[in-house]
C-alpha positions in Angstrom: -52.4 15.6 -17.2 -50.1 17.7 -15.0 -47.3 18.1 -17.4 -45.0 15.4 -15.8 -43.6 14.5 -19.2 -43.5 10.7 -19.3 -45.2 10.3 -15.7 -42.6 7.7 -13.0 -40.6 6.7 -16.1 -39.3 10.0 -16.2 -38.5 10.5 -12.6 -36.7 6.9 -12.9 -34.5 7.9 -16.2 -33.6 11.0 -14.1 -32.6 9.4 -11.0 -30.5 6.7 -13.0 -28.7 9.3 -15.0 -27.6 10.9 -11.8 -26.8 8.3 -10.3 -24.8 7.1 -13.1 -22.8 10.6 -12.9 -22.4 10.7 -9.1 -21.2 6.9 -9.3 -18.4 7.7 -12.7 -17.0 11.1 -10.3 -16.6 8.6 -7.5 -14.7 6.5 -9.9 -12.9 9.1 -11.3 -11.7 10.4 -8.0 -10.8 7.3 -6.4 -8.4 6.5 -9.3 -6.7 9.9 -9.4 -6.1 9.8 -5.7 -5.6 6.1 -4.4 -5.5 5.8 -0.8 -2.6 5.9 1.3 -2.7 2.6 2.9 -0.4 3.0 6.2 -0.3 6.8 6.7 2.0 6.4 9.9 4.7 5.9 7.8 6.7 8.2 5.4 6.1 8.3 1.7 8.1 6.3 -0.5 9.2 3.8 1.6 8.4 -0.1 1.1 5.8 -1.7 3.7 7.8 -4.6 4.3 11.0 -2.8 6.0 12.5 -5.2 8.5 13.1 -3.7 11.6 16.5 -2.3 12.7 18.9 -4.3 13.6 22.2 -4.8 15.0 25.3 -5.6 12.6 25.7 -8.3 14.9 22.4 -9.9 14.3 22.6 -9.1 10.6 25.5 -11.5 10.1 24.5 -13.9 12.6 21.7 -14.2 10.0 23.6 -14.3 7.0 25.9 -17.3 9.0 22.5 -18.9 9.3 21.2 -19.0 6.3 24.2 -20.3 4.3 25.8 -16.9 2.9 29.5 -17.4 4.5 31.6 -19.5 5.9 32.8 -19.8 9.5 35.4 -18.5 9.3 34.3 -15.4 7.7 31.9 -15.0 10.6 34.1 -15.5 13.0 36.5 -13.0 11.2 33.7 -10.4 11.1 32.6 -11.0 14.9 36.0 -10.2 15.7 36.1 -6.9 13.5 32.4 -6.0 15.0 33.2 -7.0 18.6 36.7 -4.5 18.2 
């Protein structure tokens, strides 16, 4: 023989064992540095910012939804329309 050690089974262990390397650093990497998922925006900041809006349209929500009374937003209009 040629001195091939255990013939293809040997070339097969190899390749698995490599692979098995390569394929725990890949691991190993992708959990030390996760991905950034929206890199637009700036770091520590939550995805799920609403968008700016006016005072005005702030409490007209807050009216809406139950949080005060008209006549606490009517008194606030007044104080943001001033």
């Amino acid at each position: 023989m040629m001195g091939f050690g255990m013939g293809g089974l040997g070339l097969i262990f190899m390749l698995l064992f490599w692979g098995v390397i390569i394929a725990l650093a890949i691991w190993l990497l992708s959990s030390l540095f996760p991905r950034v998922k929206n890199m637009s925006s700036p770091p520590f900041t939550t995805q799920h910012d609403e968008p700016s809006q006016t005072p005005l349209e702030i409490l007209q929500r807050r009216y809406a939804r139950g949080e005060i009374s008209k006549t606490e937003y009517e008194e606030m209009r007044q104080g943001l329309e001033a």
